[in-house]
N, C-alpha and C positions, 0 to 999 in steps of 0.2 A: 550796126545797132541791132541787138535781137528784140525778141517780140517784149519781154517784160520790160525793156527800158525803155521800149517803144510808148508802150502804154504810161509807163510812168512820165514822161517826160507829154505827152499828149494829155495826161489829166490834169498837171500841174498848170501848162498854158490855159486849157479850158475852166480851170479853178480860180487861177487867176486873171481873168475876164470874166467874171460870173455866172458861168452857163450854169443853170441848172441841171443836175442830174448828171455833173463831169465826167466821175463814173461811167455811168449806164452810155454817157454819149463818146468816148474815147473807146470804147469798149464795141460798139456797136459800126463805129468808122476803120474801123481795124480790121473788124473781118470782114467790112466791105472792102476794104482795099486789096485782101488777099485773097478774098473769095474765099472764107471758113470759117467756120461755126465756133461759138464762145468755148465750146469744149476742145474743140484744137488750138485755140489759142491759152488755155489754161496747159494742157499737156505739151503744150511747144513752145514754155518761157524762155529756152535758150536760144529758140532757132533764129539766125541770121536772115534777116530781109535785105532781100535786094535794095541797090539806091533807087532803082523807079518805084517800086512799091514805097517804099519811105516817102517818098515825093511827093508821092499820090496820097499818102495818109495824113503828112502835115499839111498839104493842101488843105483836105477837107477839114481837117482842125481849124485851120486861118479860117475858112471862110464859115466855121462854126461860129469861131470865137469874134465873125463880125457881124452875125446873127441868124445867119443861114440855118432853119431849124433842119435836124438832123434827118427825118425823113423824105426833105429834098434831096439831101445830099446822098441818099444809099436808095431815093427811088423806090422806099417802100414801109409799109405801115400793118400792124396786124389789127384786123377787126374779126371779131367770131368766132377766134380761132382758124380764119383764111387771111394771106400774106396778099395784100393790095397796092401795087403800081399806085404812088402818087406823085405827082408834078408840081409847079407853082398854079398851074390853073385850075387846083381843087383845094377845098377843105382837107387838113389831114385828120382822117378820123378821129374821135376822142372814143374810150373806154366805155364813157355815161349817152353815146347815143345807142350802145348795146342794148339800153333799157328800153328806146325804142322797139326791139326787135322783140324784148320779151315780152312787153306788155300785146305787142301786135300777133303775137301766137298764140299768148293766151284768150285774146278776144277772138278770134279768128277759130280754135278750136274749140269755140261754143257752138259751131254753127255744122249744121247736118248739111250737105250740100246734093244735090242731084244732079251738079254740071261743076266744070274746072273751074277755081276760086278766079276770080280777078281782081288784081292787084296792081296800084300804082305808088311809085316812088318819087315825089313832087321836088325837085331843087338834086336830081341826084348825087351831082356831082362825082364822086370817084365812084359812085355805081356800089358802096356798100351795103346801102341797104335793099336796094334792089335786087344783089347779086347773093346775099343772106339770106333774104327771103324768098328766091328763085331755090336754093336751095333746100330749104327746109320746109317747101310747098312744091315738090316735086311734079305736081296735076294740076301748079297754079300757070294762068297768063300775068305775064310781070309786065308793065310798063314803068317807065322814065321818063321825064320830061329832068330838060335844065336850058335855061337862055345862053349858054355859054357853050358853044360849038367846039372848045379847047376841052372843057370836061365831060360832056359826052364822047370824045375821039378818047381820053382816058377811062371813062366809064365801061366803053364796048372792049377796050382791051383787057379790063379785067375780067370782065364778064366769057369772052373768050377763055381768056386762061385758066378761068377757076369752072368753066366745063357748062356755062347756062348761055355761053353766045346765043344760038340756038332757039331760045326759050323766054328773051329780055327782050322787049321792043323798046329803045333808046330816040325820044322823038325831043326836037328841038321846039321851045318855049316859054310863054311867062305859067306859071303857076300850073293851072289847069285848063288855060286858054284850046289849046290842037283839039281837045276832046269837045270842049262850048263851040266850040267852032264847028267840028264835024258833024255834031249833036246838037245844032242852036235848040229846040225843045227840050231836048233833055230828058224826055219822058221815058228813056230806058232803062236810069237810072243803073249804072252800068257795071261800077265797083261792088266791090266784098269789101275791101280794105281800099283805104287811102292812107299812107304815111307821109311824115314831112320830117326834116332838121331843118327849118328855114332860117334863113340869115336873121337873126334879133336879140345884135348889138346896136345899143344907141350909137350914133354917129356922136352925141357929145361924150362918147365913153371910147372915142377913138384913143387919147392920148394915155390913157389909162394903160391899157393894155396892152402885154409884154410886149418888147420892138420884133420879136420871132414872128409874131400873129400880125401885128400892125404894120412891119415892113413887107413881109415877104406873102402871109394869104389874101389868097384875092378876094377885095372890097366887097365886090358884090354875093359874097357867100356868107359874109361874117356880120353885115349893115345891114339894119331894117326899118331904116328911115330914123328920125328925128330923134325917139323913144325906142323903136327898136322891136317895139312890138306892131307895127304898120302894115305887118306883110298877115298878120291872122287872118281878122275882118274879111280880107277878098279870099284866102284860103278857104276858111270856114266856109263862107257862102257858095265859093261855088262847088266845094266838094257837096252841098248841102242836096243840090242839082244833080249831082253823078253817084253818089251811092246809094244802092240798096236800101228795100226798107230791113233793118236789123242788120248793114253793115257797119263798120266805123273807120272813123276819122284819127289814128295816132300821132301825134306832135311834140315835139322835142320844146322844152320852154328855153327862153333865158333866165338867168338867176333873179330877175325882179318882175318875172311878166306873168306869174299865176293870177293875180287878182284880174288882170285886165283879160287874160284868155281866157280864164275860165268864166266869167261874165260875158262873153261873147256868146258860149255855150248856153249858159241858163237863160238866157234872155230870147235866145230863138226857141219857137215851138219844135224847130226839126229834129232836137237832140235829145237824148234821152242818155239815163246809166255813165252821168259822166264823172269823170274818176282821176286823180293824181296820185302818182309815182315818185319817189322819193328818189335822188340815188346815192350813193353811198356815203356823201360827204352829206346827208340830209338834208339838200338841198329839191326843191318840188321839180323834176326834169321831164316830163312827160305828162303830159294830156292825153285822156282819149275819150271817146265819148261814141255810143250807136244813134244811128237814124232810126227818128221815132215813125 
């Protein structure tokens, strides 16, 4: 079988099991399987595949079209425009946590500094944001925290590879606990930046949601207790503790948690300038707010 019948015959299967995005994901499992870029496989629709490359390609089809989302299956995800290692033991990036990044750069280069930025990335899981922001704050101290000793061991390999090993401290944790802990006073108040994508899917919005997300990412990345917004409250507060006066706090929302996070916000005196981000399906996806 050569490559175009290849593909055709892989989109059909995955079209017919409903994958979304048949296309884009036959397409994407194909040149994992051969190890080559969309553009060789457009310029080599007659070339013959081996039967172990075939093997290997309706594999990853079967176990697409059983719900295996594609980025397990080729081990890798683009955020920022940098290619990120993902596993079952992490969130696979989304598009709309970019807005996280932008809104964190814009608030961050309001600030005149006379010592290297510090910066921490709370739940990091695959280490994008942190590995983003290590990047694009070259004179910054980046920190990680995540409870999950699976996605930190994924977190530090990315960060490796995309050139900030180095330069990321990847520390095992709940929220902002290693730092309250090291700091029971607090009195140094210690961040520039605090970002977060914390888990805030209602657990009764488990069944809801596609079998790709609900079978295969892990619980503890995607649930934020009962309602989903559970995990702000002790975020907020104790970031309240560790940053700066004039740093801030940036937060990824869920689709229905702006009323309750941003009242977390106005209701404490420690917060000031605080603001929502839209993203492009105009839904409210980001919180950020300064220490007043």
């Amino acid at each position: 079988m050569d490559v175009r019948g290849a593909l055709k015959e892989a989109m059909a299967r995955l079209r017919a099991a409903g994958v979304p995005s048949h296309t884009l994901a036959a397409e994407l499992l194909l040149m994992h399987a051969v190890e080559r870029d969309r553009a060789w496989l457009y310029a080599h629709p007659e070339e013959t595949l081996a039967g172990e490359i075939l093997d290997k390609y309706f594999d990853l089809v079967a176990r697409r079209t059983a719900g295996m989302p594609t980025q397990y299956l080729t081990g890798k995800q683009e955020f920022w425009g940098l290619e990120f290692w993902v596993t079952p033991a992490v969130l696979i990036p989304r598009p709309e946590t970019e807005h996280v990044i932008e809104v964190a750069l814009e608030r961050i280069g309001q600030r005149k500094q006379g010592r290297p930025l510090r910066v921490v990335d709370v739940g990091t899981g695959s280490g994008c944001l942190a590995v983003a922001l290590a990047r694009e704050l070259p004179e910054a101290e980046v920190f990680a925290t995540d409870i999950s000793s699976a996605a930190l061991e994924v977190a530090r390999g990315n960060a490796a590879r995309l050139g900030v090993g180095e330069r990321v401290q990847f520390i095992a944790g709940n929220l902002l606990d290693p730092f309250l802990t090291a700091w029971p006073d607090s009195s140094a108040a210690w961040f520039d930046l605090i970002v977060s994508n914390p888990p805030y899917i209602g657990l009764a919005e488990r069944e809801k949601l596609p079998r790709e997300i609900r079978e295969h990412e892990p619980a503890a990345a995607l649930f934020g207790g009962a309602r989903g917004i559970e995990i702000y409250a002790p975020l907020v507060d104790q970031a309240a503790k560790l940053i700066a006066s004039g740093g801030s706090l940036v937060v990824e929302l869920g689709d229905s948690a702006l009323d309750a996070v941003q009242d977390l916000f106005e209701t404490r005196p420690a917060w000031m300038r605080v603001a929502v981000t839209m993203d492009l399906a105009g839904i409210p996806r980001v919180l950020a707010a300064d220490r007043s």
